[in-house]
C-alpha positions as CSV (number, residue, x, y, z in Angstrom):
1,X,-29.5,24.7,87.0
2,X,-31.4,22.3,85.0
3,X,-31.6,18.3,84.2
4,X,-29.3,18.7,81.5
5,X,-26.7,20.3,83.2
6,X,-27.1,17.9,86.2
7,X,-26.6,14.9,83.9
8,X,-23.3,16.8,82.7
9,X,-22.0,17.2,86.0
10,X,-22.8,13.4,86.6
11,X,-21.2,12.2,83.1
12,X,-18.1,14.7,84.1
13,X,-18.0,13.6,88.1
14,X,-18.5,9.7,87.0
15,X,-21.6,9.5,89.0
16,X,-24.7,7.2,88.1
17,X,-27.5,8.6,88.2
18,X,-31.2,7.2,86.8
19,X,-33.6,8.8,84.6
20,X,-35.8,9.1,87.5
21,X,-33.3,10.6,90.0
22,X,-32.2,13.1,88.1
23,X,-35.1,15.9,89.2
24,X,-34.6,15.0,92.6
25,X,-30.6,15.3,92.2
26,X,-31.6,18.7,90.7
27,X,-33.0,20.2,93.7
28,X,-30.3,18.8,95.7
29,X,-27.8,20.6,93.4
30,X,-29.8,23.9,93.9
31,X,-29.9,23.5,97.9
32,X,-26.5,23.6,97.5
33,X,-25.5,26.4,95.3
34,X,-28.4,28.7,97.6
35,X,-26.2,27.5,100.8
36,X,-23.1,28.6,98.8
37,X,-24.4,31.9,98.0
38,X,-25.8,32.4,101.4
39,X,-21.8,32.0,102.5
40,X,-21.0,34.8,100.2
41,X,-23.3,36.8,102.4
42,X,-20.7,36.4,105.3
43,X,-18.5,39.3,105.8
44,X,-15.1,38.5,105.9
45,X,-13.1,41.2,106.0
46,X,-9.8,41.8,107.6
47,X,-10.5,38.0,108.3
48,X,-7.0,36.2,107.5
49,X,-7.5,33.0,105.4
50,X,-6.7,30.0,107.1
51,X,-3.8,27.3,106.3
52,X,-5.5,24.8,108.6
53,X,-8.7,24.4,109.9
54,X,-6.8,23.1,113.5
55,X,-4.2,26.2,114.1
56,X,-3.2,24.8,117.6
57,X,-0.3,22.8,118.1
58,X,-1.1,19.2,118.8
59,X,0.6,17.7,121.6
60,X,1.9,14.5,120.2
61,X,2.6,11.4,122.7
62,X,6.0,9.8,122.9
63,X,6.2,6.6,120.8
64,X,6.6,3.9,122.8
65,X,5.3,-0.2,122.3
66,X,3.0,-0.7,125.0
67,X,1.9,-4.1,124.1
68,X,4.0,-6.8,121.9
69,X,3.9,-10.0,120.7
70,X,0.3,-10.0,119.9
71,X,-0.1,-11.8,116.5
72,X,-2.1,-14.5,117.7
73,X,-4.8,-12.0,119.0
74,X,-4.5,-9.6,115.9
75,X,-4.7,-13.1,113.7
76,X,-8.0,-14.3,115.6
77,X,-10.1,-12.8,113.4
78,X,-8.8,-12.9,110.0
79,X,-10.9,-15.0,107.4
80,X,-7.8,-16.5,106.0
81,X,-4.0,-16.5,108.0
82,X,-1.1,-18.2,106.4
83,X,2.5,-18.7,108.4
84,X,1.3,-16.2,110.8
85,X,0.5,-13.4,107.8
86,X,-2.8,-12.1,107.0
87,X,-3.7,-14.1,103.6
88,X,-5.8,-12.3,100.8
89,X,-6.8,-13.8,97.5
90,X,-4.4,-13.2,94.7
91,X,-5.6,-10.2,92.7
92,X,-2.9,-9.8,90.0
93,X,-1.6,-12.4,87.9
């Protein structure tokens, strides 16, 4: 890989990077194509291809309310709180 192509991959990934990052991106780019082609090393055969990194079940928790009628407490900390809502600035007009 070279400059040019890392400033390709920046233009086409929407990435910023300065004139003088672009050698130091460059190396990082190379790090990671040698770890990729150290993974290609791996044997893998007769190794089935996984769906999910997490193939257990998860034991899931029955869905109770264990605590209500907390708005004052969840409202403590808010910068701005309106009728007992969070209140943000109006972004769209």
């Amino acid at each position: 890989m070279d400059a040019q192509t890392v400033t390709k991959i920046a233009f086409l990934s929407r990435l910023k990077i300065d004139d003088d990052k672009v050698e130091s991106t460059l190396q990082e780019f190379n790090g990671i194509l040698r770890w990729v082609d150290q993974l290609k090393e791996v044997n893998t055969e007769g190794v089935e291809p996984l769906v999910s990194v997490n193939q257990n079940s998860i034991t899931m928790r029955k869905d109770e309310v264990t605590e209500g009628n907390q708005s004052q407490a969840v409202l403590a900390n808010a910068p701005m709180k309106e009728y007992g809502y969070f209140a943000v600035p109006k972004v769209v007009e």
